[in-house]
C-alpha positions in Angstrom: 0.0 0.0 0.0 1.6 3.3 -0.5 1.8 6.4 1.2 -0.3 8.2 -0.3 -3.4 5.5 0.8 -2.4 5.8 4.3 -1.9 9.8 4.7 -4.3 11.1 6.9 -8.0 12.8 5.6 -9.7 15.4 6.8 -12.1 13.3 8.7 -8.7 11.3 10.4 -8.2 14.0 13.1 -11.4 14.5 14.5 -13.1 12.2 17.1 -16.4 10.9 17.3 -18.6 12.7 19.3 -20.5 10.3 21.9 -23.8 11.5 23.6 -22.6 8.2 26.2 -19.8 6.4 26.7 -19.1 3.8 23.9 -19.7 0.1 25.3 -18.8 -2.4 22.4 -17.2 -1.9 18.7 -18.4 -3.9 16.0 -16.4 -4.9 13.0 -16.7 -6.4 9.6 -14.6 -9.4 9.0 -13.6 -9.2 5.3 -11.1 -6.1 4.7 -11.3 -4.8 7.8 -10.5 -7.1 10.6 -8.6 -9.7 9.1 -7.2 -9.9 5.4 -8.8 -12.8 3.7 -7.9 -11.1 0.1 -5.5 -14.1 -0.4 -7.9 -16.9 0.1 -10.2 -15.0 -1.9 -8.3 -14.8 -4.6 -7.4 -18.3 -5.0 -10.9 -19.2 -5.1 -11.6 -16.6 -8.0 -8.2 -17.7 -9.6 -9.6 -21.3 -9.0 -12.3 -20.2 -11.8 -9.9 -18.9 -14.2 -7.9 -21.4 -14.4 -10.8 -24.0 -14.8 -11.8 -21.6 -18.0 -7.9 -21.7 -19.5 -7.6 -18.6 -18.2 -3.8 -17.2 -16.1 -4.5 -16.2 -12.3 -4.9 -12.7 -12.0 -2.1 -10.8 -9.2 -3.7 -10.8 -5.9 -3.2 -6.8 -6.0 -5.7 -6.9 -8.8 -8.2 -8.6 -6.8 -7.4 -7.2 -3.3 -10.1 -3.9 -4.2 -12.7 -6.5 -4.8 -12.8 -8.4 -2.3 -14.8 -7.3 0.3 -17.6 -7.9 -2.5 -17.5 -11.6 -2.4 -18.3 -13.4 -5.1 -20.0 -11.1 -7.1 -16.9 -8.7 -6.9 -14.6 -11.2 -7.8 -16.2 -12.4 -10.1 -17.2 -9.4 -12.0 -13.7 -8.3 -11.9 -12.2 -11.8 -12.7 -14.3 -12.8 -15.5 -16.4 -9.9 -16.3 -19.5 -12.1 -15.6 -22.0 -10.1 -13.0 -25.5 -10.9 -11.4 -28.2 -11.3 -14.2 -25.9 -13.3 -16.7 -26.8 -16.7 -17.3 -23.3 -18.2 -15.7 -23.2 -16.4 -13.1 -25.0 -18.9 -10.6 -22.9 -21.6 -11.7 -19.8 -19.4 -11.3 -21.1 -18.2 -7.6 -21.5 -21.7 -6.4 -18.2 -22.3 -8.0 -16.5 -19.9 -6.7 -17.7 -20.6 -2.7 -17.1 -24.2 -3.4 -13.5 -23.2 -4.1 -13.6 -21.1 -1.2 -14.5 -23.9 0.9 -11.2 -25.5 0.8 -9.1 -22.5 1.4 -10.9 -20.9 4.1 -8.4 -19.9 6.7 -4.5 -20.9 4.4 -3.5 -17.1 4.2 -5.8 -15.7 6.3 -4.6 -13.2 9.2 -5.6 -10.8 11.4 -4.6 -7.0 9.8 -1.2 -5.2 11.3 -1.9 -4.4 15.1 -5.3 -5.8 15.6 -4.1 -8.4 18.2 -3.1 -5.3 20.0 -6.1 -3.3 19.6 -8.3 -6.3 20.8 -6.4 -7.0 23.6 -6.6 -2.9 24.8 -10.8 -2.9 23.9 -10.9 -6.4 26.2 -8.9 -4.9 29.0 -11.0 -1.5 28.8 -14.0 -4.0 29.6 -15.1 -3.1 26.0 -17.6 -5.9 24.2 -16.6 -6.4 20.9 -18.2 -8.7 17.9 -18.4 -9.5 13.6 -20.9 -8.4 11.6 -20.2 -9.6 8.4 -22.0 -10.8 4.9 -20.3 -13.3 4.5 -22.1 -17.0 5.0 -22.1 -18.1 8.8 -20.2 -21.4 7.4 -17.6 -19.2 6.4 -17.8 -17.1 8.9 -17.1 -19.4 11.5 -14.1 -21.5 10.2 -12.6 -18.0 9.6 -12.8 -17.0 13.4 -11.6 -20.5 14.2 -8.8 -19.7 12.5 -8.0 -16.7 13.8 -8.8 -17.9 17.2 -11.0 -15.2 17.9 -14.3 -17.2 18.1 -14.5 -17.4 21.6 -13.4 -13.9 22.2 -15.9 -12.6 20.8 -19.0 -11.1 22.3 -21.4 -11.5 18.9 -20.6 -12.8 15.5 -23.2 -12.2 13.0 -23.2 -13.5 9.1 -24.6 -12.6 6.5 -27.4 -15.1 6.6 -27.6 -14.6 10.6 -30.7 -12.1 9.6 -33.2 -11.4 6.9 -31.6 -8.6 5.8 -27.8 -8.2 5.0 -25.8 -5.0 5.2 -26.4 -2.5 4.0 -29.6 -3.3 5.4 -29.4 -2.1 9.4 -30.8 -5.4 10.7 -27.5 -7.3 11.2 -26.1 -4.5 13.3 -29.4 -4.2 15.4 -29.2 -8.0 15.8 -25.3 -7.6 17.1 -26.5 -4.6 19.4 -29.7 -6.3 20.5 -27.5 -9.7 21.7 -24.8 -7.7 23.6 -27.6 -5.7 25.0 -26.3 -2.5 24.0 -27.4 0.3 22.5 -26.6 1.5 18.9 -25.9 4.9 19.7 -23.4 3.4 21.7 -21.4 1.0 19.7 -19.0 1.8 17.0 -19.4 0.4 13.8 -15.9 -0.3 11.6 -15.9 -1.2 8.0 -14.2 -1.1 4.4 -17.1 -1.1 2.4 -19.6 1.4 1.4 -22.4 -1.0 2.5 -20.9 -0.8 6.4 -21.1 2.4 6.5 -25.1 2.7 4.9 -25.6 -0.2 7.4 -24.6 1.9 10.5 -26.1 5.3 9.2 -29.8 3.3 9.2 -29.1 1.7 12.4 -28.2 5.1 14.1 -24.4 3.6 14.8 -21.1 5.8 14.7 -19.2 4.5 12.2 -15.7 4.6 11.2 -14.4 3.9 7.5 -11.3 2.3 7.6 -8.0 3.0 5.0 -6.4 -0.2 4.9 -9.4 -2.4 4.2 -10.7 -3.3 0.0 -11.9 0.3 -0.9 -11.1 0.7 -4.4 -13.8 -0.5 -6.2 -16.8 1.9 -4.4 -15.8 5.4 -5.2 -13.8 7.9 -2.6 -14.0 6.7 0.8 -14.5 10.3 2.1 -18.0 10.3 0.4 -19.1 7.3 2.2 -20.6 9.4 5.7 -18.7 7.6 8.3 -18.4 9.4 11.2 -14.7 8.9 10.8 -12.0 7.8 8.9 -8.8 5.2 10.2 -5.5 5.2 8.9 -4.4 2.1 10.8 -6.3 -0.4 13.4 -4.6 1.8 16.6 -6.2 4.4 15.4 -9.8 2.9 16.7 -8.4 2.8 20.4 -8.8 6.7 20.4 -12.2 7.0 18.8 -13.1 5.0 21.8 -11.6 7.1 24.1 -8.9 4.5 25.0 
């Protein structure tokens, strides 16, 4: 990542405002807690190949990939929603995904450290993700963060999936805490939409899979991170 991705914006100096103390801080997985981009990739590479097709560098992919499937997919083979492979691809594709859940996933650059400070602050914190809970879950396993935390909710936990509020309610609603009160953290336009509609401070994060939804400025988060130690302060820690 260079630099220039990582210098501060004008949103990166200011501080989130709380009516209350904040209670919990809810992430999404993909991008933003932990970079799956690599197992990602080889699923959507898993596809190309199939079709005679060279893998594409994971750099090319790495913007995508906090939209799944359809991302990948649409930037992989330039097949999207409504075209007549597309199912096949999608099942494909999480089939691929299957086998490669947790091989290069980790936790982003000082997140161990930022969970352990949120824990010892007496802080709840969960996943609210769109990914599919039997992702979801071999993910966390892998990370060894399932127990830890206080919530984990997929993106077929709910009805609704982000940017829909209703995952984010859910997460608030099982923690027993209230929205206004819990910060929201994401890499995707549809995190930040998600927390907006569920009344949530939200924080946009720098280092996550941005580059395929327009300026991350635009998006309305209540902030913007250059790095996970930045969250600690827009917690008041």
């Amino acid at each position: 990542m260079s630099n220039a991705a990582l210098r501060p914006g004008p949103h990166e100096v200011s501080r989130i405002r709380w009516s209350e103390p904040p209670q919990a801080i809810l992430f999404d997985l993909d991008g933003t807690l932990a970079d799956t981009a690599g197992d990602l990739g080889g699923a959507l590479n898993h596809l190309r190949v199939a079709r005679g097709l060279p893998p594409m560098p994971l750099e090319e992919l790495r913007p995508y990939a906090s939209a799944g499937a359809r991302g990948l997919i649409g930037v992989g083979l330039n097949i999207h929603p409504g075209h007549d492979e597309f199912e096949t691809l999608r099942l494909g594709f999480l089939a691929a995904y299957s086998h490669c859940l947790a091989d290069t996933t980790v936790l982003f650059d000082g997140f161990a450290e930022v969970l352990d400070a949120i824990e010892a602050a007496g802080l709840q914190w969960g996943v609210v993700t769109n990914k599919p809970h039997r992702f979801t879950l071999p993910v966390m396993d892998g990370l060894g963060l399932t127990q830890r935390a206080a919530v984990i909710v997929s993106g077929d936990t709910t009805a609704q999936a982000k940017p829909h509020p209703l995952p984010l309610l859910t997460a608030c609603e099982q923690i027993g805490v209230a929205p206004a009160r819990t910060l929201y953290v994401g890499d995707d336009l549809r995190d930040i939409q998600a927390a907006i509609a569920a009344g949530m401070p939200s924080a946009a994060v720098r280092w996550g899979y941005i580059g395929h939804n327009g300026d991350i400025a635009d998006w309305g988060a209540d902030v913007i991170a250059a790095h996970p130690r930045d969250l600690l302060g827009h917690l008041g820690l």
